[in-house]
C-alpha positions in Angstrom: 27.9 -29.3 -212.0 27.3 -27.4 -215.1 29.4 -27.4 -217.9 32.2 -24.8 -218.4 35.4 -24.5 -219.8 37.4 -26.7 -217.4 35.1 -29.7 -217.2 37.0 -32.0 -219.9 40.1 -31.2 -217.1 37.9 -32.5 -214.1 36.7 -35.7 -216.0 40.3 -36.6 -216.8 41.6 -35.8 -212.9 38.6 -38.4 -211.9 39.8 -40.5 -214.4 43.0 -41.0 -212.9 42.2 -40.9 -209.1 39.8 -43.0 -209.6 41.7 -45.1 -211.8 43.7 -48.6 -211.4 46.7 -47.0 -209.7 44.5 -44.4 -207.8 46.5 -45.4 -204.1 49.5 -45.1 -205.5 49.0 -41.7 -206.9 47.1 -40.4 -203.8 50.4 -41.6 -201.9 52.7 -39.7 -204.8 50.9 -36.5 -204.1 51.1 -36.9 -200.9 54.9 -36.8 -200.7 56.3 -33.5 -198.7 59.1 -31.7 -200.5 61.1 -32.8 -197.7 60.7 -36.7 -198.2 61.3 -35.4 -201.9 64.5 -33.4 -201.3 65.8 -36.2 -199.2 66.2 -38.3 -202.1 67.2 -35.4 -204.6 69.1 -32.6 -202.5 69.2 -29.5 -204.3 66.6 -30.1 -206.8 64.4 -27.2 -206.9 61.7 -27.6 -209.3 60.6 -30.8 -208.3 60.4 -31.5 -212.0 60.6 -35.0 -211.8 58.2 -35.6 -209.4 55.9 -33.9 -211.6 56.5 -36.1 -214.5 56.5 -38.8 -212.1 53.0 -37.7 -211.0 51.9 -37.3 -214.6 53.1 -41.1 -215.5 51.6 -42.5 -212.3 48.4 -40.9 -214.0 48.3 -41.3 -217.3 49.0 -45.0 -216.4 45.6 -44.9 -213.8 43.7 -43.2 -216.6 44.8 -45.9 -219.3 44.7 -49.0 -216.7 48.1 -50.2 -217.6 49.7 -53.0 -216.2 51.9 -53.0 -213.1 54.9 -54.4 -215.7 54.2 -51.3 -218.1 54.3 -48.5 -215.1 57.5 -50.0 -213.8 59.2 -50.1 -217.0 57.6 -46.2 -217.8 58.7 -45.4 -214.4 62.3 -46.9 -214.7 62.6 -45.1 -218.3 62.2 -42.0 -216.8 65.6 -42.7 -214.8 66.9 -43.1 -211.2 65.9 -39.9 -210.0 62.5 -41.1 -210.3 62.8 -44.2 -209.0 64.4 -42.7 -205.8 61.7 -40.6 -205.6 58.8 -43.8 -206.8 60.5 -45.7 -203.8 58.8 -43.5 -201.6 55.7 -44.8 -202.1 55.2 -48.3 -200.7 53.0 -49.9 -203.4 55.2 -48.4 -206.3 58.3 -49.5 -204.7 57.2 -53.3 -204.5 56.6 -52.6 -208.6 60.2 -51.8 -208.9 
C-alpha cells in the first residue's frame, strides 16, 4: 500500500493487534453494547470501554507484562474491571 497521510495510524493498529495481548483485545472489541451495558446500566458513551480498549492496546503495542496491564487496568477503576471481566483471558489477569 502506498504511503499517505494515515499510514503511521495503520502501522500502530498492526502493532497492537498483532501485539502480545492481540486475543485479548480482539475479544475487548468484540464486546456488544449489551454485554457492556449489563455491567454499567445507563452508561451511554461507553467511555470507559474506550479507554479500556486504548490500555489493552497501548499495553499489546509496548509488550508489557500481564502484572503491568492488570495493575493499568485496575487503576483505571471498577468500572473497567467489570467491564475487563468480560473478557476471559483478562479476567484470569485480575
Amino acid at each position: 500500500m502506498p504511503e499517505n497521510r494515515f499510514s503511521a495510524l495503520f502501522a500502530e493498529a498492526d502493532a497492537a493487534f498483532n501485539g502480545k495481548y492481540k486475543m485479548e483485545l480482539n475479544e475487548l472489541a468484540g464486546l456488544s453494547k449489551e454485554e457492556i451495558d449489563a455491567v454499567a446500566p445507563g452508561t451511554t458513551d461507553l467511555k470507559m470501554y474506550l479507554i479500556l480498549t486504548q490500555v489493552v492496546e497501548q499495553a499489546s503495542k509496548n509488550n508489557l507484562s500481564q502484572a503491568q496491564l492488570a495493575e493499568d487496568i485496575k487503576e483505571l477503576g471498577e468500572l473497567a474491571v467489570k467491564i475487563a471481566r468480560k473478557v476471559p483471558r483478562l479476567a484470569a489477569l485480575l
